[in-house]
Each structure stands twice: as C-alpha cells, then as structure tokens.
C-alpha distance (Angstrom), angle and dihedral (degrees) to the residues before:
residue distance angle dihedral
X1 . . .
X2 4.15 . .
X3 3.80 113.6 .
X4 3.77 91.6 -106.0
X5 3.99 91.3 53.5
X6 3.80 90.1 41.9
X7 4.07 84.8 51.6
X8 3.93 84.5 48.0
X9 3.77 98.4 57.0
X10 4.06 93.5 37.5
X11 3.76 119.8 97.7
X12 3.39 148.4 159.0
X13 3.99 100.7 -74.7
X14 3.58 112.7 -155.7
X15 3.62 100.7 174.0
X16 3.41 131.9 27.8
X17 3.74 146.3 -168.7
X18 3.44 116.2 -95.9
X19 3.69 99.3 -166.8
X20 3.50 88.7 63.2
X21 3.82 123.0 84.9
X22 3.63 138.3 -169.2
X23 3.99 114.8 -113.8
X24 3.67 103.6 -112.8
X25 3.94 90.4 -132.8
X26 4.68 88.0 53.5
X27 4.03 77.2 51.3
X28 3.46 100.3 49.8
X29 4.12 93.7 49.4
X30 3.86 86.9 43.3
X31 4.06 85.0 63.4
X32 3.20 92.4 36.7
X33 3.79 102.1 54.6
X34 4.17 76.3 40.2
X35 3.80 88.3 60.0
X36 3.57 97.7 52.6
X37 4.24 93.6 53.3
X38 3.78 118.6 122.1
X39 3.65 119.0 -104.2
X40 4.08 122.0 169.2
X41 3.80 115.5 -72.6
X42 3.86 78.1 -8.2
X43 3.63 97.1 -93.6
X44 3.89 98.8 142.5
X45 4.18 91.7 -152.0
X46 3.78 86.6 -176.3
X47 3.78 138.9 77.7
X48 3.97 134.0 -157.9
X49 3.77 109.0 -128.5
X50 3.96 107.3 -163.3
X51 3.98 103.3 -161.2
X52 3.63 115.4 -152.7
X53 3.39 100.1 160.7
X54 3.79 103.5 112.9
X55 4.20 97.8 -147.5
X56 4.06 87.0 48.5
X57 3.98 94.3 55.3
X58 3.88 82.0 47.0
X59 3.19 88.8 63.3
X60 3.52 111.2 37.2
X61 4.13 79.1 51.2
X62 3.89 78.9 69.3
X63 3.05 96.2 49.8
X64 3.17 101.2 53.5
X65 3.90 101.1 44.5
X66 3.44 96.8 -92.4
X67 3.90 93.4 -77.4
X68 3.77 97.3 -177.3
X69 3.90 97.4 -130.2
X70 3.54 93.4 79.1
X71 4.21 96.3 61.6
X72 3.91 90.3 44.3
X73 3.03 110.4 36.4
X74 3.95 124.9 108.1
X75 3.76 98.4 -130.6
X76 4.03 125.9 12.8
X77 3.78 113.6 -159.7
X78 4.01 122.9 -179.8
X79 3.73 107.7 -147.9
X80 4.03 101.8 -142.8
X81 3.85 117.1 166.5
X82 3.96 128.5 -156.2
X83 3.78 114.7 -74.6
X84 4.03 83.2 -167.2
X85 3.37 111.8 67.9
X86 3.79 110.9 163.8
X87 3.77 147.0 131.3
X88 4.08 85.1 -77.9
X89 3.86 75.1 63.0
X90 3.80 103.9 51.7
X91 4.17 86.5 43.2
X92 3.11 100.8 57.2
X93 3.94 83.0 51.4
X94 3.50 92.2 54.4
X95 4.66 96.6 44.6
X96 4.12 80.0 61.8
X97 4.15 94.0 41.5
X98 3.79 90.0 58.0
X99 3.60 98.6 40.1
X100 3.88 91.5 42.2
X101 4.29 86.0 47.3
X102 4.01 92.1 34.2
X103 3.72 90.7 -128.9
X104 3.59 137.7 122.9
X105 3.46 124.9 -71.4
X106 3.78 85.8 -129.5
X107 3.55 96.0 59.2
X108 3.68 97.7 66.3
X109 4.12 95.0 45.5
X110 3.84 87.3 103.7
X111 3.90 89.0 56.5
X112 4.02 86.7 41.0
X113 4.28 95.2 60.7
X114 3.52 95.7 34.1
X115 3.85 87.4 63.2
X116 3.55 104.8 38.4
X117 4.49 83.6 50.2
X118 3.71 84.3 56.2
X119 3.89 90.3 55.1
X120 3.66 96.3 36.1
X121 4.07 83.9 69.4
X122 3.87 89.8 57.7
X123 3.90 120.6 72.0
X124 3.57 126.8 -153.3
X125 3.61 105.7 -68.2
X126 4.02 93.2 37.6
X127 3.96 86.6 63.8
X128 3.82 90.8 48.0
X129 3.78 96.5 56.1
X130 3.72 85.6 32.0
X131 4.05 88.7 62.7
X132 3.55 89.7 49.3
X133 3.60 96.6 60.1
X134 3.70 84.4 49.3
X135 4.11 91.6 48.0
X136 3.74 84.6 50.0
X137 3.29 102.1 62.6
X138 3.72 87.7 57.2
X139 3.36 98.9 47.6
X140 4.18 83.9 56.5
X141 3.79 88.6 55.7
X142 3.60 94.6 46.7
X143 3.49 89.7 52.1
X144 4.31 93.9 48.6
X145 3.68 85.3 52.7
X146 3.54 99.4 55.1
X147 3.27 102.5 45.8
X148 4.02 86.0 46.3
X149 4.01 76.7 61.1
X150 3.36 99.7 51.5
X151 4.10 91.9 -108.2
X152 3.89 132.3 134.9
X153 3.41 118.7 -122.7
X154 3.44 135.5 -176.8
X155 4.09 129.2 -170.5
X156 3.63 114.6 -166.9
X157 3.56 143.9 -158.7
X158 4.01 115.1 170.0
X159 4.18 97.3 89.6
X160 3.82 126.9 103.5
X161 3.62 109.3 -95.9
X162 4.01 94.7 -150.4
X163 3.77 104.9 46.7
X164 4.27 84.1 45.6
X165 3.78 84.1 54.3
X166 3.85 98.1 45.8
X167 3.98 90.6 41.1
X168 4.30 93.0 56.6
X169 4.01 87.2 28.1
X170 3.66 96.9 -120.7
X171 3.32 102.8 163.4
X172 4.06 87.3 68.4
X173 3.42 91.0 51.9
X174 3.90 100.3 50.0
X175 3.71 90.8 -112.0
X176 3.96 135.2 119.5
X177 3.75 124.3 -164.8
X178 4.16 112.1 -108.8
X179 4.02 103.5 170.4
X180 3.95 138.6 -14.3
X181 3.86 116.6 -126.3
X182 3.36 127.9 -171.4
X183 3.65 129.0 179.8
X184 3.65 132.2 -169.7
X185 4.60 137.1 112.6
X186 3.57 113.1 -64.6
X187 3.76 120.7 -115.4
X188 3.44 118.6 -109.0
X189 4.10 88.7 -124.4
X190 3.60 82.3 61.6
X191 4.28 99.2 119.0
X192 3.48 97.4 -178.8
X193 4.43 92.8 68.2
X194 3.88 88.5 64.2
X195 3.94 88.8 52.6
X196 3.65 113.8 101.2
X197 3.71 116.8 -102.4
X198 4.43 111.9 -117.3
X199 3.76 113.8 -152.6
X200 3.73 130.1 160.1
X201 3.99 110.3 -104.1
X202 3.68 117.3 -103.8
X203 4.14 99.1 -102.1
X204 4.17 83.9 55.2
X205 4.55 88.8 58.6
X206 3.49 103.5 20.5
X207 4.31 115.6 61.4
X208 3.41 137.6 141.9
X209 3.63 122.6 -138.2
C-alpha cells in the first residue's frame, strides 16, 4: 500500500482482536523505524514502556475509563517522557554523536552549549510540554508505519496522568506519562472501521501566504 492508501484504511481502532498477535520480527521494524524519528537536537527525552504485566494494564484500564483498547490490544505502551532534562541530558547526546561521527568529543562542544543555552531559557514545565512535542512526533511515525504494515494503532489521550505515573512508578524513574498507545488488528465487531473517515479538505490545511 502507498502512504495515502495506508492513511485511507487506518482508523481509530477501538477494539481489537485478541487472538491476533503481532509477529515479533513486524514489531521489531515498527521500533525500529520508531527509533530512527526526528526529535529536536535529536535528544529523544522520551521512552516507550510496553506493559505486559497483566494486573498493571488492569489498572491503567482504570485509569483510563476503561477505554477498551487497552485489554485487547496486542501491545500496550505508556508514552512517559524525561522529567530530568539537563546538561547530563545533552552529554550523553553528544558521547553517542562523536562515537556515531568518529570524531572528537571536542569537536562537537560548540553544538553541546548552544543546546543546553536553548534549554536554560525553558523552566521546568516548558521542558515537559517541550518533550511532548518531541514524543509526538514519534508517536506520528509510529503510527505511518503501522498502517504502512497493515496494523491498527491507536494513540490515546483520555487516562489520568498521576495514577498512570504512580501505577509504573515514574516518578522514581524521572519519567511522567504523556499518551497510551496500543497497537494490535482490529476486531471485526469493531463498528467504528465501517464509519466514514471526516477530514478537513485540502484548501482548509494546505495555504500559501
């Protein structure tokens, strides 16, 4: 399938078949492809947490109003991003950008204070929403490659942030839930795929000034 037909046949899944599971080899180029999205200065200040544990996605179910993608789904995955973004952050950036480039450390010290003075302007809660815009871009190209491989996918919002966070212990871990997604093949008792898909026309998105 194109993009545009992928885009076509995607929805928003709300239930899906639980018989059904992902080949582990479709997951691991999903992440993959996942891996390799842009984020600003390309510092990733997120993390996919894939919850298996059967009490946990309970839970989380609870927590987020018992929206049925999260007990069918193949794979559940809270989206939590870094709650401690510092120059320990932007380093460890930078060790991986000069091994990755085989240079010098030294050589990329410019690139190292230029980002952490961009950051210094933005307090605590400007970096958290700032993370999220970064997480969100990844979430979009997790989504495109799904669909591209014929798989339902489903970001959510609609879940209380705190009781996520105290459930997976994120505050310990310097993390804060930011969306749920869950992945998986719809069920065919699914209603919602047969409804007709509502998008603003082109001339509405697309203008030139």
């Amino acid at each position: 399938m194109s993009l545009v037909t992928s885009f076509e046949w995607r929805y928003a899944t709300k239930k899906y078949n639980t018989s059904k599971k992902i080949d582990p080899a479709v997951f691991k180029d999903l992440t993959e492809t996942v891996r390799l999205a842009p984020s600003s200065f390309g510092l990733q200040p997120y993390k996919f947490l894939l919850i298996e544990d059967k009490s946990k996605l309970e839970e989380i179910s609870r927590a987020a109003h018992g929206q049925p993608q999260i007990t069918t789904g193949a794979h559940v995955m809270v989206l939590a991003v870094e709650t401690n973004i510092d120059e320990k952050t932007v380093a460890s950036y930078i060790d991986k950008a000069a091994t990755a480039r085989q240079t010098e450390r030294k050589n990329l010290e410019p690139r190292e204070q230029f980002v952490n003075t961009v950051l210094s302007k933005l307090d605590y809660n400007q970096r958290i929403i700032w993370a999220e815009k970064q997480a969100f871009l990844a979430v979009g190209v997790f989504v495109s490659a799904a669909a591209e491989a014929g798989i339902d996918a489903s970001p959510m919002e609609g879940f209380d942030n705190a009781t996520v966070d105290a459930i997976l212990g994120l505050k310990e871990k310097n993390l804060t839930s930011a969306l749920l997604f869950v992945i998986g093949y719809r069920s065919e008792e699914d209603e919602f795929a047969a409804i007709p898909k509502v998008r603003k026309p082109k001339e509405e998105i697309f203008q030139t000034i």
